[in-house]
Steps between C-alpha positions, in 0.01 A plus 500: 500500500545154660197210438443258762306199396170480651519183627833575723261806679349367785092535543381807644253539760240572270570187296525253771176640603536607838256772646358488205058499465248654674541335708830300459485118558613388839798353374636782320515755817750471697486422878695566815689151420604574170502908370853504474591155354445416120300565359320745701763746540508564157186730618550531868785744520317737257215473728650521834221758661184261352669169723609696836424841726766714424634878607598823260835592408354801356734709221353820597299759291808671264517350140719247459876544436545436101728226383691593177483199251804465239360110354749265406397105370691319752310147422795404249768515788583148591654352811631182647241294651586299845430210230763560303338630198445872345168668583366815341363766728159476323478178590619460874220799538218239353605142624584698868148558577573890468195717570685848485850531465664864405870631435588832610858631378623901627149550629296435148293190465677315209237133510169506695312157418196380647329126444220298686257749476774737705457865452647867630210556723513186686690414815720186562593324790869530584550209689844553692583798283286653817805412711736778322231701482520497837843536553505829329241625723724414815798676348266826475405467868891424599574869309213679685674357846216286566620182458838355698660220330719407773202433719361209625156427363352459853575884532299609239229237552462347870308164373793392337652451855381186526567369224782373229554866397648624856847616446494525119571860353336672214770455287519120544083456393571808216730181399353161644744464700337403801517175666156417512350195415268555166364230268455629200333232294251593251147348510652246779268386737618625859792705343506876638467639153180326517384635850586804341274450197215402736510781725516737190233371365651287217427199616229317672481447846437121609227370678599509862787744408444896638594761249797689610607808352832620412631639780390172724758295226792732595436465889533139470853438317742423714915549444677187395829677473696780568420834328691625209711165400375478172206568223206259466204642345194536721196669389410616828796737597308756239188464696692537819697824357153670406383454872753729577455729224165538597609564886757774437295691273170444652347427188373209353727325179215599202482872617895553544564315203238751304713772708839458459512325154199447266353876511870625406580270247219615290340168405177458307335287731436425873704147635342321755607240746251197614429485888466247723158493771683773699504707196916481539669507107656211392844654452677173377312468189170687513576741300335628138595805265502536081741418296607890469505517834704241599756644187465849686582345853779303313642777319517743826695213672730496228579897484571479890194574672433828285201610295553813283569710839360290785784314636236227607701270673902611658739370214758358760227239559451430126855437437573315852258194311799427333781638673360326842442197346727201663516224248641257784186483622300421229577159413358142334237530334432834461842554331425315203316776346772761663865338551586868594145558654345572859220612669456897609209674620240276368681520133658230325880618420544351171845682382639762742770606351290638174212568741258211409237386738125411516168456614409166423133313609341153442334419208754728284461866604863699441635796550837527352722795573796529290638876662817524243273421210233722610223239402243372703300215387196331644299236443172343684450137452241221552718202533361192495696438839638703805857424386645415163847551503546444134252785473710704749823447356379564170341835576797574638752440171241677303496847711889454460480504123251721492720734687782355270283641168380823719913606551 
């Protein structure tokens, strides 16, 4: 078993001190300016439903679908850092800010590790991992014939009319491919991604500002370009995509979630999304499940769209997130982490010609699908930052030689 030197583990929550007293100190709890920055977060996205109002993703009332465990000590596996030096998997999990990170290979967990006070029962915030959750959920309501991808979003959902979104498919938002103009600059004052924050609640609303809520954001944005030209990454086209959802189903995005996916997967807890003042999920990155959960959603992804018997979610649409994927659209920078890469129905296509892709948010949450290898590996984070992209390419190279020791 691997040892990792205390003083490379960064502090929990607990140890820094935050929420901590009855009651804690002002200056430990953390505030609409700062729950997801450092050192806050460390606590925040474990806490998710004590900061924000929030709706049920509920897992229904039939016990939870077991998850065979075969453990193997995978800490000693070492990897190429972005740095240019040899890591051990024991310690990227520690100096990565891991809070739960767990390997599944043919369907049996293999590593489950939790840190920062982390634990089984507890639900994390997925960050932009929401996003592919959310493109699986289309892909069920394209198989039941609800859901056209060739047409135009105005169809589904009139407001968009008006706006940046008339004339762009399904297919090109499943993608973010539209032409729309999106800023997506984190904690920027006056960037989208910020109006975004505000009007779910994330964020503060100015004096002299008036609180909009999500659905105000996407009837603002107007097009910049032509639809379908190329991939730039734009939180919002989730958002936009779950406005339809909800319209063709007639059912709002926490109940058809719970529906279609979570009761069926058998997971041991209930997800839930945060809401905005119009009680509307926050479908880009609202959303917060278990560790085992996430593995179970992961690992039902990865054996196209099937549970035991359930075909969940139509296989063609699995297998089209890499076989659709068009690398010439994908492009500087998001290529650095995927020369062969692209974007496809809110997953990141990592390797599609050995059927890798993800489900990768802020902060470090991953969902890495390796179909060939059958392993699924995830890991929720509380990066000290929104991006790190020596943290990102280094979780990457050590799921790849963790699939490397797995084979």
């Amino acid at each position: 078993m691997h040892r990792t030197a205390d003083s490379q583990k960064p502090k929990t929550a607990r140890e820094i001190g935050i929420m901590q007293g009855f009651p804690p100190p002002p200056e430990k709890r953390p505030t609409l300016d700062n729950w997801d920055l450092a050192p806050f977060n460390r606590w925040s996205f474990q806490n998710m439903r004590r900061l924000f109002p929030t709706a049920d993703v509920r897992s229904g009332p039939a016990a939870a679908a077991p998850l065979p465990v075969a453990l193997q000590d995978l800490s000693e596996v070492c990897f190429a850092t972005g740095a240019g030096t040899r890591q051990s998997v024991g310690d990227w999990l520690w100096q990565s800010y891991t809070d739960g990170f767990l390997v599944l290979h043919g369907g049996a967990i293999v590593t489950e590790f939790y840190a920062n006070d982390f634990h089984a029962e507890a639900a994390h915030l997925g960050q932009s991992v929401s996003k592919s959750v959310i493109g699986i959920l289309a892909g069920i309501l394209h198989g039941e014939g609800l859901l056209d991808l060739a047409a135009p979003l105005e169809e589904i959902v009139p407001e968009l009319a008006g706006t940046g979104y008339a004339g762009c498919t399904v297919d090109q938002a499943l993608d973010m491919l539209s032409g729309v103009r999106f800023s997506e600059g984190y904690g920027l004052p006056g960037s989208d991604m910020t109006r975004v924050d505000i009007a779910s609640g994330w964020r503060p609303v100015r004096d002299g500002e008036i609180k909009p809520t999500i659905r105000d954001v996407i009837l603002s944005l107007p097009q910049e370009r032509a639809h379908g030209l190329g991939f730039s990454y734009r939180s919002i086209e989730t958002d936009v995509i779950a406005w339809a959802l909800e319209r063709v189903s007639g059912t709002d995005l926490s109940a058809l979630l719970s529906d279609r996916i979570w009761r069926r997967l058998g997971c041991e807890q209930d997800g839930f999304f945060t809401v905005d003042d119009a009680g509307t999920a926050l479908a880009d990155g609202g959303f917060n499940a278990s560790l085992r959960d996430y593995a179970r959603f992961g690992h039902m992804v990865l054996n196209g769209g099937r549970v035991g018997d359930d075909q969940i979610v139509p296989e063609a649409w699995i297998d089209g997130i890499c076989t659709g994927a068009d690398p010439s659209k994908f492009g500087a920078p998001y290529d650095v982490l995927s020369p062969q890469g692209a974007y496809r129905r809110f997953w990141w296509v990592h390797d599609p010609g050995r059927g890798v892709f993800m489900a990768r948010g802020v902060f470090g949450q991953l969902i890495f699908i390796d179909r060939s290898a059958d392993v699924v590996i995830v890991k929720l984070s509380s990066w000290p930052d929104y991006l790190i992209p020596a943290f990102g390419l280094d979780a990457v190279q050590a799921c790849e030689a963790i699939v490397s020791a797995l084979d």
